[in-house]
N, C-alpha and C positions, 0 to 999 in steps of 0.2 A: 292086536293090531290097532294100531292110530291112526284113523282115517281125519279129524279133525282138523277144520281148515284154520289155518293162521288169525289170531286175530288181531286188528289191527285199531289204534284210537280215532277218533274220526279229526286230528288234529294232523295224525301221522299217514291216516289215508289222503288228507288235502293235499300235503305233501305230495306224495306219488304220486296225485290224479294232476298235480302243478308241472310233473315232469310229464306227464303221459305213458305212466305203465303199471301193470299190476302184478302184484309178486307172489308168491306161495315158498314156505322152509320146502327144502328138501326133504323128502321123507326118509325115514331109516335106511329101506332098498337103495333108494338113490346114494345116500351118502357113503352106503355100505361099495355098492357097486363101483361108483367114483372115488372113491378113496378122500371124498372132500367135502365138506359141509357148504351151503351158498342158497343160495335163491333159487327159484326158476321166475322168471319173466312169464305170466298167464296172457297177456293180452300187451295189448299196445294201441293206444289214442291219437290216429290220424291228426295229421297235421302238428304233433306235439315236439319237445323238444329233442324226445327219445327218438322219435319217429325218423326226426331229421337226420337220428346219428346213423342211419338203417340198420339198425338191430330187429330182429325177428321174432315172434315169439315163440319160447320155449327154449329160449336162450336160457344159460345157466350162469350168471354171475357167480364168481367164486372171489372176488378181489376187488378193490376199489380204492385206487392213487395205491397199489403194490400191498397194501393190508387185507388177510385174508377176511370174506366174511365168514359168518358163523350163521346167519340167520335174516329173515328180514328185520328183526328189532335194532340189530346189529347195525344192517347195510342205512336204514333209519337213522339213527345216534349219528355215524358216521358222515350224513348227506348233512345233516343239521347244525353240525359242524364246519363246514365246507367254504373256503371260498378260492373262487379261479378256475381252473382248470379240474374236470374231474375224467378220470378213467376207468369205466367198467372193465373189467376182463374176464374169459372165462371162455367156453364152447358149448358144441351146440350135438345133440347127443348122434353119432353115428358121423361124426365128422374127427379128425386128429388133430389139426391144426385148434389153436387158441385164438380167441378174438378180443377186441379190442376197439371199446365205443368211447369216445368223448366228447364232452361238451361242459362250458362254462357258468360257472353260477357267479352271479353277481352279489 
């Protein structure tokens, strides 16, 4: 068993702590159970830009601009990339409906 937390550069955590959220991979169960590899959202920084999209924590990212992720390294590479409009999507566990947060990077 892999209990080991993610880790992350302290280039690519400015990053995230720039949007206001923190992330952890999915674990084996998780992806096994979901049938989908992605993030989970751990936390979320008031007044941030994640904050403003109301995303929740323990949300589960599986996608972003319609590209699955695979991982937080992944969903990283991807944001770093990025400019205009961005779309998280994914759900939130014990709910069926898909959700879907935006917000732009300049």
């Amino acid at each position: 068993r892999n209990n080991n937390p993610t880790v992350i550069s302290r280039d690519n955590l400015l990053l995230l702590e720039g949007l206001g959220f923190d992330l952890r991979d999915l674990n084996k169960k998780e992806i096994k159970d979901y049938s989908s590899e992605g993030v989970r959202v751990t936390s979320i920084i008031r007044g941030s830009i994640i904050d403003a999209t109301n995303m929740q924590p323990d949300f589960v990212i599986v996608k972003m601009n319609n590209e699955r992720i695979k991982g937080v390294d992944d969903l990283i590479d991807k944001l770093q990339d990025v400019s205009g409009r961005v779309t998280l999507e994914g759900f939130y566990d014990g709910y069926e409906d898909t959700y879907s947060y935006y917000f732009d990077v300049r």
